[in-house]
C-alpha positions as CSV (number, residue, x, y, z in Angstrom):
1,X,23.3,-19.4,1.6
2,X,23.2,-16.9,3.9
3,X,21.6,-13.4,3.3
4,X,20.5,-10.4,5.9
5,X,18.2,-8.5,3.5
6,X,17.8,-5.5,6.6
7,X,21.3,-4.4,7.0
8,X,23.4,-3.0,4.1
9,X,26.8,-4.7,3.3
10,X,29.8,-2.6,4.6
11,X,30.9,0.2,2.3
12,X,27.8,-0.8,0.1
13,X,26.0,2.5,1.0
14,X,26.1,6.1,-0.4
15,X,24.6,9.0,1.0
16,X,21.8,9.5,-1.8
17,X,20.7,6.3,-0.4
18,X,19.6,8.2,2.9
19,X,16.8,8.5,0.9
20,X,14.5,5.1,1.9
21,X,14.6,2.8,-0.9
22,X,13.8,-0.6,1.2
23,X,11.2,-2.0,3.6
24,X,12.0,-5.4,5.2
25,X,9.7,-7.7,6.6
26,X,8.8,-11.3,7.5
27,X,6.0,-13.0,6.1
28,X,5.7,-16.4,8.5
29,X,9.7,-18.0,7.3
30,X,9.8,-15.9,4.5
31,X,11.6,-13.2,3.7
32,X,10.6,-10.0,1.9
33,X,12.3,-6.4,1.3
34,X,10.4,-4.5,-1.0
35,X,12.6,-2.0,-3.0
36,X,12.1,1.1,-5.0
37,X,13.3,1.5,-8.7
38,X,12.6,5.1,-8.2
39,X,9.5,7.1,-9.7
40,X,7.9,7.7,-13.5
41,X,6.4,10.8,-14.1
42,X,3.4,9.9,-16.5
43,X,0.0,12.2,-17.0
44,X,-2.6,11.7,-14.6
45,X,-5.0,10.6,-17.8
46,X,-3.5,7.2,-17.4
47,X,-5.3,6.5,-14.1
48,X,-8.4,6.7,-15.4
49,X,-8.7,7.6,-19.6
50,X,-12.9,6.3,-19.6
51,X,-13.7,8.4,-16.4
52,X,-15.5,11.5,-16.5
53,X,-12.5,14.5,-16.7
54,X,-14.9,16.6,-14.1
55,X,-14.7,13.3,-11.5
56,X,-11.1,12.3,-11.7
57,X,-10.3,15.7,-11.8
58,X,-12.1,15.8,-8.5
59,X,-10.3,12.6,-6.9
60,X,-6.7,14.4,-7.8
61,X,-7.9,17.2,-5.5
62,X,-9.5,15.3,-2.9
63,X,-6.1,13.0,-2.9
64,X,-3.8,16.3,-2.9
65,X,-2.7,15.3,-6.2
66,X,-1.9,17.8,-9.5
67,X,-4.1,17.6,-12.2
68,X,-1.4,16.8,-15.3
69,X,0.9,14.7,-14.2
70,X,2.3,13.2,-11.3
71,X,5.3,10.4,-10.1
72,X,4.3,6.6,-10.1
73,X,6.2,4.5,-8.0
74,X,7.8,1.7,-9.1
75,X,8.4,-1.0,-6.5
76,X,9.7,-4.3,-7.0
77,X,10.0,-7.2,-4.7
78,X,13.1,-9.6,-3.0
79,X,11.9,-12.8,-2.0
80,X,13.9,-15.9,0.0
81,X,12.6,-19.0,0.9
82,X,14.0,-22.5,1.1
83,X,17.5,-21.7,0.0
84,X,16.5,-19.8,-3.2
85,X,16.9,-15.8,-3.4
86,X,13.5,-14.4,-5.8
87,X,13.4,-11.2,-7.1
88,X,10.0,-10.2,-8.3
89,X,10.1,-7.8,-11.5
90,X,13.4,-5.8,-12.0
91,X,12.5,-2.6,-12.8
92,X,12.8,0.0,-15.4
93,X,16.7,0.2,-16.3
94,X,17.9,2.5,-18.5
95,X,15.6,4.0,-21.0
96,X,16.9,7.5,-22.2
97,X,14.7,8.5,-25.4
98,X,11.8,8.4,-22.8
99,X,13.3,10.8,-20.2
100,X,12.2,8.9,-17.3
101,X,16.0,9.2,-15.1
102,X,14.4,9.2,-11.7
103,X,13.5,5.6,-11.7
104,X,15.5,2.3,-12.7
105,X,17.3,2.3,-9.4
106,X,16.7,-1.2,-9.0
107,X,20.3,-2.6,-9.7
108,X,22.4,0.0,-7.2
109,X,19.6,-0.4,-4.5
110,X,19.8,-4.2,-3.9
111,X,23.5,-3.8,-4.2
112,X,23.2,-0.9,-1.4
113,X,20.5,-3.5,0.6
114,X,24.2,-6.1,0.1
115,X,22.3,-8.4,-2.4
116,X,24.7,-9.8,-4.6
117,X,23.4,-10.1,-7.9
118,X,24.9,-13.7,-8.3
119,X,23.2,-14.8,-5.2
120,X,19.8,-14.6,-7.0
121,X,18.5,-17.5,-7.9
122,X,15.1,-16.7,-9.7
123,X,13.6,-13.9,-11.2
124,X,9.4,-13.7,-11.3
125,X,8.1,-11.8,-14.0
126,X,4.6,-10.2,-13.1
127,X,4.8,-9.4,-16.9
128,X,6.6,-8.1,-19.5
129,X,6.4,-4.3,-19.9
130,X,9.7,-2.3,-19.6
131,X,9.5,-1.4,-16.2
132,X,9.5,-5.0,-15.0
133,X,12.0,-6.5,-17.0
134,X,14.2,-3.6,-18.0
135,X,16.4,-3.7,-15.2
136,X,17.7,-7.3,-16.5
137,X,19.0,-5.3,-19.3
138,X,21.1,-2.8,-18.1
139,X,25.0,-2.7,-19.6
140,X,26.7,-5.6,-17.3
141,X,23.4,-7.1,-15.5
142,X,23.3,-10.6,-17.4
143,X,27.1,-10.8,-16.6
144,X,26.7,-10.8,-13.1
145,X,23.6,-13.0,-12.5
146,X,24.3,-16.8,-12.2
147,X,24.0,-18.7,-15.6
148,X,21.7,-21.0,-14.1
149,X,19.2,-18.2,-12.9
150,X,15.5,-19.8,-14.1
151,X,13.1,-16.4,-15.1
152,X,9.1,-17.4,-14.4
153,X,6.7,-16.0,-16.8
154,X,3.0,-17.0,-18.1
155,X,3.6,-18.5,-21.7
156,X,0.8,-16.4,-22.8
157,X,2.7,-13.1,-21.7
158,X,5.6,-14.9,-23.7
159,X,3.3,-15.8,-26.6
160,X,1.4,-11.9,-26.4
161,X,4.9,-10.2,-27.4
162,X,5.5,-11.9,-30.5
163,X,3.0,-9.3,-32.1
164,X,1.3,-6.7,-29.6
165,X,-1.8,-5.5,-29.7
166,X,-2.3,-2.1,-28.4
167,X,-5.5,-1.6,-29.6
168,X,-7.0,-0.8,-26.3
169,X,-4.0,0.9,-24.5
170,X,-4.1,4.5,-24.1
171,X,-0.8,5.2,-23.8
172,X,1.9,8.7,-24.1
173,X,3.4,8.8,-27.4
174,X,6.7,7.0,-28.0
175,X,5.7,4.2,-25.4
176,X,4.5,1.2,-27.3
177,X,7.8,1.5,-29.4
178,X,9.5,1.6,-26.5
179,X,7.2,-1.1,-25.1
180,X,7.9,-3.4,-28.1
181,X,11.7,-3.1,-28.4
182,X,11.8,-3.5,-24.9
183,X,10.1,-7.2,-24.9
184,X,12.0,-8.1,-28.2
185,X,15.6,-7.6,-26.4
186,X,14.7,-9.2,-23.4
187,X,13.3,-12.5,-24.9
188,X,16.4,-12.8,-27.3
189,X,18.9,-12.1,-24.5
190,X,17.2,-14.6,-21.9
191,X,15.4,-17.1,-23.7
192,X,17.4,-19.6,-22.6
193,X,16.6,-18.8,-19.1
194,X,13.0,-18.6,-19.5
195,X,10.6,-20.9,-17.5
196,X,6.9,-20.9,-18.7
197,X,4.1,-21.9,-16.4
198,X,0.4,-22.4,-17.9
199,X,-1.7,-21.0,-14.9
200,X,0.4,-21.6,-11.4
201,X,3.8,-22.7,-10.2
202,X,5.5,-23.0,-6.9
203,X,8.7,-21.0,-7.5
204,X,9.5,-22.2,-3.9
205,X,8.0,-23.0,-0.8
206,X,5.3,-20.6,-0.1
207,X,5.5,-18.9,-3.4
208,X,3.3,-19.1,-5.8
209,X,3.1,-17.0,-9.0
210,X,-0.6,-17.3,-10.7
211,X,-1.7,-15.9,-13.9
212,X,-4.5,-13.2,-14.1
213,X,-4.6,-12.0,-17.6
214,X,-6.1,-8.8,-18.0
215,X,-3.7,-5.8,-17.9
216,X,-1.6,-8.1,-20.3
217,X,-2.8,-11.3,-21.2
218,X,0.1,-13.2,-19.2
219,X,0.2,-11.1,-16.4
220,X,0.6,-12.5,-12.7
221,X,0.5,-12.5,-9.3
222,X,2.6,-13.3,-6.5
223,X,1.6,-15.2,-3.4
224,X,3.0,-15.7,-0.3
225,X,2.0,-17.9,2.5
226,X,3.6,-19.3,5.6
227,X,2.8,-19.4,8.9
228,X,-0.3,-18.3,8.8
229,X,1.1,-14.9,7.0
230,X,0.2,-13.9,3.6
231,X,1.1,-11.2,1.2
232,X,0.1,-11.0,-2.5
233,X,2.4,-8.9,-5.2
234,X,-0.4,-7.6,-7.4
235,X,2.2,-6.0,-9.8
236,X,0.0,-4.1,-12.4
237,X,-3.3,-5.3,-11.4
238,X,-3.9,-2.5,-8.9
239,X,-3.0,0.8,-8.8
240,X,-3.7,3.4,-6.3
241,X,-7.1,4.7,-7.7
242,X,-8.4,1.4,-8.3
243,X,-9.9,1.3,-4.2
244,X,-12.3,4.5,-5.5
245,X,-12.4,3.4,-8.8
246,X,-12.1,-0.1,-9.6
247,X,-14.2,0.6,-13.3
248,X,-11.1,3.2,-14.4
249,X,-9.2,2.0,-16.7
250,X,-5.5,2.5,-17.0
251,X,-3.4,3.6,-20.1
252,X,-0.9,0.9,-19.9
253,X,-4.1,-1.9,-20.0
254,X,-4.2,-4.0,-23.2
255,X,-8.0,-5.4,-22.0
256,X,-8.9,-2.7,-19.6
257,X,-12.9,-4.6,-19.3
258,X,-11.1,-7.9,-17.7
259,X,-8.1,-5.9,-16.1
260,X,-11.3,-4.3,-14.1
261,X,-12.9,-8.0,-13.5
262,X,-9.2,-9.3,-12.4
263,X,-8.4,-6.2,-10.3
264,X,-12.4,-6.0,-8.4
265,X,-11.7,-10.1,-7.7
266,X,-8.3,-9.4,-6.4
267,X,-9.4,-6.4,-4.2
268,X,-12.0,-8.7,-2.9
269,X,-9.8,-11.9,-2.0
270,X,-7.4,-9.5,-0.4
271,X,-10.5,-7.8,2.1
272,X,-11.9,-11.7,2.6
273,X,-8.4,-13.1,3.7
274,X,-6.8,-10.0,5.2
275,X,-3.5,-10.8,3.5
276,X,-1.2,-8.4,2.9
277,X,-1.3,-6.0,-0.4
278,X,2.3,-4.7,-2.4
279,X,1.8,-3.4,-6.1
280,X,4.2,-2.3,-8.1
281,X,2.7,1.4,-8.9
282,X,1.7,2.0,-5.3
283,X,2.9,4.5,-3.0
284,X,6.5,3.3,-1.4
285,X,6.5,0.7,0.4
286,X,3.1,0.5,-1.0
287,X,2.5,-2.4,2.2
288,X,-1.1,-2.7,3.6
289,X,-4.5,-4.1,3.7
290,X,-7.9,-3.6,2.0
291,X,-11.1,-3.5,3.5
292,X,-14.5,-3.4,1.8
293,X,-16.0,0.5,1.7
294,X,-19.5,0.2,0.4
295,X,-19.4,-0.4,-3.5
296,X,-15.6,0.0,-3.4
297,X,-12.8,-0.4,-1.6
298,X,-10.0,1.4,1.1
299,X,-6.4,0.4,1.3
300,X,-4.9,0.4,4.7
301,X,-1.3,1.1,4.9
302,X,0.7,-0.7,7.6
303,X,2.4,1.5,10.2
304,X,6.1,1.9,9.3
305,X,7.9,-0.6,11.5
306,X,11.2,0.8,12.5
């Protein structure tokens, strides 16, 4: 199978897609395009709903940021390696009664990068809130994907949305509904595709998806290794205020106390091993490294590699 994830098919592109949507690197004989399902505008609460209002409402300003609400990115991740095509989380899709139309992009962007849809062979699921596996749900998706296509997620992420708990989440009103129905459609329309890992499993060579636990109790990471290159997808386990603030906890956290223990270990491994950082919520193409900053931590971003 051949695939060039930097150079859009012929005809494929449309002028909104000026606007950058896809960063394409190497990662030792790995391939990786990062891709944007667009933006979520969510209140700035969520970043940090058990820090002091006067000190997060100082970090907005010293990050230029407003004070109510501001757009998340939503990133997710294209992956080949030894003949297989990954993609990593698909995105938001289409959710209307939440008003959120400037993201779940996902679908038309890797058709604009000339990914066929068919041509994927896995799908890595970092976990399974609406914005990561919403996309697969879109009107015509499952059609187009190959009926062999194998989805890897943690049995206890799996397990956790047979009956929620949103005890500790503080999220906007109308999301754990939407959070619920979300999980409920996805599981019935691809159970049969499902493949549940304990702890770790090679998806293929070089990457590795590992459970966490902590911002949901099945939630994941994504490893990549060869050549000496790494890069770990962090999905939901960091966000952009977690370098400052590793201790805030975020809305969408269903055990914010070990989501803070995952996210601090990760943050660490990351500045010990210099590997490469994407999240999903992180500032497009959200690509860089951490470094150790006194008590906390600074994210590097690469330089943009034309």
């Amino acid at each position: 199978m051949s695939l060039d994830m930097t150079v859009p098919a012929p005809g494929k592109s449309k002028p909104e897609e000026l606007v950058p949507s896809r960063y394409a690197l190497k990662i030792g004989d790995i391939d990786v395009m990062v891709v944007s399902d667009g933006v979520l505008p969510l209140p700035t609460k969520m970043l940090g709903y058990n820090a002091d209002p006067a000190v997060r409402s100082a970090w907005l300003n010293e990050m230029f940021l407003p004070q109510d609400a501001f757009d998340w990115a939503l990133n997710v991740v294209v992956v080949r390696s030894g003949g297989k095509t990954i993609l990593i989380d698909a995105g938001l899709g289409a959710d209307p009664d939440l008003h959120l139309p400037r993201a779940g992009q996902v679908i038309r962007r890797l058709e604009a990068a000339g990914i066929d849809l068919a041509s994927v062979t896995d799908v890595v699921l970092t976990h399974m809130h609406m914005d990561h596996v919403g996309g697969l749900l879109v009107d015509g998706v499952k059609e187009r994907l190959r009926p062999d296509l194998r989805i890897h997620v943690a049995a206890a992420e799996v397990k956790f949305w047979e009956a929620p708990d949103f005890s500790h989440t503080d999220m906007p009103q109308g999301f754990p509904d939407a959070l619920r129905s979300t999980a409920k459609r996805f599981v019935n329309a691809y159970h049969n595709q499902l493949q549940q890992f304990d702890e770790e499993h090679e998806v293929a060579p070089g990457v590795v998806v590992h459970r966490t636990g902590g911002h949901t109790p099945g939630h994941a990471v994504v490893r990549l290794t060869s050549g000496g290159d790494r890069m770990m997808f962090a999905g939901d386990a960091v966000f952009a205020v977690g370098f400052d603030h590793p201790d805030w906890h975020n809305g969408f956290e269903h055990d914010p106390e070990e989501a803070t223990r995952v996210r601090v270990d990760l943050l660490r491994e990351l500045a010990e091993t210099g590997s490469l950082l994407v999240a999903t919520h992180m500032p497009f193409p959200s690509i860089g490294r951490v470094a150790v900053d006194g008590d906390t931590f600074r994210f590097v971003p690469i330089f943009w590699d034309y």
